[in-house]
N, C-alpha and C positions, 0 to 999 in steps of 0.2 A: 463625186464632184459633178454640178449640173451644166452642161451647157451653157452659156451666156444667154442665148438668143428664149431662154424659156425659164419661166418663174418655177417657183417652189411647188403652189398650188397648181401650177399646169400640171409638173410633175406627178403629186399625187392624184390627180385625177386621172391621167393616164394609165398608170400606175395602178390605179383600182379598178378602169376599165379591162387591163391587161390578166392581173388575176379574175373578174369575173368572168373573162374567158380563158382562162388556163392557156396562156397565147406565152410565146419568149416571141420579145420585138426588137428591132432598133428601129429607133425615130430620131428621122430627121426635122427641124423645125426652120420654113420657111418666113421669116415676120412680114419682108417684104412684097411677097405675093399670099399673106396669111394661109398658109398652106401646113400642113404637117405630114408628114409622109410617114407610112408606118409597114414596115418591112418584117414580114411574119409568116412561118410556114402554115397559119391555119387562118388566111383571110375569111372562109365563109364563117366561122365564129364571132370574126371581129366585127364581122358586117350585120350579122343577126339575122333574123329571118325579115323579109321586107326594109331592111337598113334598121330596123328599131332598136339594136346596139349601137349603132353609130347614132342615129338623133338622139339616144340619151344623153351621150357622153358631148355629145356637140349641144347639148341644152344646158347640160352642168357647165362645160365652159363659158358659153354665154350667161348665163348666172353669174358664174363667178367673178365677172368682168362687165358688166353690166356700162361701164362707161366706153367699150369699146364699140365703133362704129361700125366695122366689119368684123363679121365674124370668123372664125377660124375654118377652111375646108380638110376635107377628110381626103386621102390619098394613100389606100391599102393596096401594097405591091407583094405578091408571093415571092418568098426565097424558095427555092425548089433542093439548093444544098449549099452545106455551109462546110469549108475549109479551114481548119485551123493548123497550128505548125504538129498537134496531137493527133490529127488527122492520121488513120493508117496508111502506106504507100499499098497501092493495087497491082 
């Protein structure tokens, strides 16, 4: 189930930016401040060398929405470690 605040096509294109970098993410999606916030332990992948993974996937978006007036910003935050209730006690 997706989100509210983000389309199908957001999705997939996320979504195929995420495997062409073999990334696991969670994304948050700001509509208000057009922001998206993307939370990954392998930001320099996401970023690409000189940002050029990010202005792809931020070209694709803007393609695919071509009637929106602001475009979407990028916002890569590293998780450094993830807890879950699987997690082993130390």
């Amino acid at each position: 189930m997706l989100p509210i605040a983000i389309s199908v096509e957001e999705y997939n294109i996320i979504r195929e930016w995420c495997v062409e970098c073999n990334a696991t993410v969670s994304v948050k999606v700001d509509n208000f401040k057009r922001q998206i916030t993307i939370y990954t332990d392998k930001p320099g992948y996401m970023v690409g060398p000189r940002g050029s993974i990010v202005d792809k996937y931020q070209k694709k978006l803007k393609d695919a929405f071509p009637h929106r007036k602001k475009p979407y910003k990028f916002l890569i935050e590293e998780t450094t470690m993830n807890i879950s209730p699987q997690s082993p006690a130390i």
